[in-house]
C-alpha positions in Angstrom: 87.7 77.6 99.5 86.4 78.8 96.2 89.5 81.3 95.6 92.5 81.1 94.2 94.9 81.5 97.0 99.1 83.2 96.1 101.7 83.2 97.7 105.4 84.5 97.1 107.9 83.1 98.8 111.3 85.4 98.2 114.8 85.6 99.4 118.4 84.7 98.8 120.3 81.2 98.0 120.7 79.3 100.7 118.0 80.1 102.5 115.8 77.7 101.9 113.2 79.0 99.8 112.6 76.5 97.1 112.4 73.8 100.3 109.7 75.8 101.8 107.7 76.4 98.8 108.3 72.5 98.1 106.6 72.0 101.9 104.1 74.3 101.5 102.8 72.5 97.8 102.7 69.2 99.4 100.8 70.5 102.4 98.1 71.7 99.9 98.3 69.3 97.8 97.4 66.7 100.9 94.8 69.1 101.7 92.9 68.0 98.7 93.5 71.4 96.4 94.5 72.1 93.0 98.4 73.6 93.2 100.7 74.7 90.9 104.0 76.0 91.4 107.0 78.2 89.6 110.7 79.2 90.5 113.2 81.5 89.5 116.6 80.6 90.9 118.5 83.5 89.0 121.7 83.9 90.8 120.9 82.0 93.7 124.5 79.9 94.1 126.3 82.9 94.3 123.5 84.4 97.4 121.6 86.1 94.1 117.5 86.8 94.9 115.5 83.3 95.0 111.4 83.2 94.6 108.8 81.2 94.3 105.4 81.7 93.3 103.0 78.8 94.6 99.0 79.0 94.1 96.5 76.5 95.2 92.4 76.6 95.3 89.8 74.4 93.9 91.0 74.6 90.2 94.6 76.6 89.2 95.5 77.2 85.7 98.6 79.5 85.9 101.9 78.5 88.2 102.6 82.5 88.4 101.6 85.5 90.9 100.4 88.1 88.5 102.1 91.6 89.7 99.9 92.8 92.7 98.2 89.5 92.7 100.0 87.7 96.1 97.6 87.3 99.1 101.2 86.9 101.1 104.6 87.7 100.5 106.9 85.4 102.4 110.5 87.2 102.5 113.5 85.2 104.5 116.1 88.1 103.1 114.9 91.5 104.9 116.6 93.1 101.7 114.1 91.0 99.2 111.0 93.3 100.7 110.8 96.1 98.3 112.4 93.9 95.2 109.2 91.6 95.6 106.7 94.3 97.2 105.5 94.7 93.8 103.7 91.0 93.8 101.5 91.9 96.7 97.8 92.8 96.6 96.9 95.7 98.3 95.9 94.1 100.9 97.6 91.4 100.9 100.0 90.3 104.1 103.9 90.4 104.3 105.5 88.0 106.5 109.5 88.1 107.1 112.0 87.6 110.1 110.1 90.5 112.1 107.1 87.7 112.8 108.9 85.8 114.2 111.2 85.8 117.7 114.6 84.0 116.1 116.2 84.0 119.3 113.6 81.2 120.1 114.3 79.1 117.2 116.5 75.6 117.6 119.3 76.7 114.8 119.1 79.9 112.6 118.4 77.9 109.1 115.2 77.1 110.2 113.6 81.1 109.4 112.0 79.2 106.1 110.4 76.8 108.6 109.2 79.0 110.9 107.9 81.4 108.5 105.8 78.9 106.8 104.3 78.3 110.5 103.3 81.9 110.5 101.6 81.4 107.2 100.2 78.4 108.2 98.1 80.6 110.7 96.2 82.5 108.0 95.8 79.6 105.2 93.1 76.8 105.5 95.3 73.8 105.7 95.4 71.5 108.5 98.5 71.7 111.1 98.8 67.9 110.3 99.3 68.7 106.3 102.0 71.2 107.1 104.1 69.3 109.7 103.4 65.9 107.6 104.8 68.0 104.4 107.9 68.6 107.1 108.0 64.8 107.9 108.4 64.1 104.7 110.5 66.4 102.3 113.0 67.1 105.4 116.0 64.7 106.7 114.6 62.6 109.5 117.4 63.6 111.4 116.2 67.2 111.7 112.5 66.8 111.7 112.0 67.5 115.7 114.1 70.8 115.1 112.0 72.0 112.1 108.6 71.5 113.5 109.4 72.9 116.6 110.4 76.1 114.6 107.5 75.5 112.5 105.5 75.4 116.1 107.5 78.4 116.9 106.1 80.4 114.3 102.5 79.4 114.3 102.1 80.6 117.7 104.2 83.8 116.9 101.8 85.2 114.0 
C-alpha cells in the first residue's frame, strides 16, 4: 500500500473510541506500517464529542485528518455524523451503528468493536492483526465477547 490511509473514529465519552483507535494502531502497527495517531477528548467525561484521527501507510508524517481528507469516518454516536461529516473525502465511506445488526452483538458496549470489524473489511490488515490487537489491549476476561462482536461486524459490512 503506497497511500496514506485516514480514518476518523468519532463519538461520545464512554463509548469507547480512544480504545478502538488504540486497537486499530496496534493492528497496523503489527501489520508492518508507518502510524501515527491524535485525540481530542474535549468534554468527553461529561458524554461531550470524542475523536480520533489515526493514519498509517508506508511513511506518515502528520497524526491529523486534514478536513475532507478521511478515507472512513467511524461514528459510534449517530448524533456525531454531521459534526465530523466535514473530515470525509468525497468519497470516502462512513461506517456507524446502521452497519451493523446490534441485536446480534454479546453486550451493547461492544458497537466500538464491532465497528472496527466492519472497517477491518475494507483496510489491508490481516484478521489476525486486528483480533491480536483485541487480545492484547482488552481485559482477558472479555476477549471471547469482543471478537465475537468484532466477527459480528466483519461479516455484517
Amino acid at each position: 500500500m503506497a497511500k496514506t490511509v485516514n480514518i476518523v473514529l468519532a463519538g461520545i465519552g464512554g463509548q469507547g473510541v480512544i480504545k478502538a483507535s488504540d486497537i486499530l494502531s496496534e493492528a497496523a502497527f503489527t501489520s508492518g506500517f508507518d502510524i501515527k495517531k491524535s485525540e481530542i477528548h474535549g468534554m468527553s467525561q461529561r458524554g461531550g464529542s470524542v475523536s480520533s484521527d489515526v493514519r498509517f501507510g508506508e511513511k506518515v508524517f502528520s497524526p491529523t485528518v486534514p478536513p475532507g481528507g478521511a478515507d472512513f469516518l467511524v461514528v459510534l454516536a449517530d448524533d456525531q455524523v454531521e459534526i465530523n461529516r466535514h473530515h470525509l473525502k468525497k468519497d470516502g465511506r462512513i461506517i456507524t451503528s446502521e452497519n451493523v445488526d446490534c441485536s446480534k452483538l454479546p453486550d451493547a458496549k461492544t458497537l466500538n468493536i464491532a465497528l472496527l470489524g466492519v472497517l477491518s473489511s475494507f483496510v489491508d490488515i490481516p484478521q489476525k492483526n486486528w483480533e491480536d490487537a483485541i487480545i492484547k489491549l482488552l481485559p482477558l476476561k472479555f476477549s471471547e465477547m469482543n471478537l465475537t462482536a468484532f466477527r459480528i461486524g466483519r461479516k455484517q459490512r
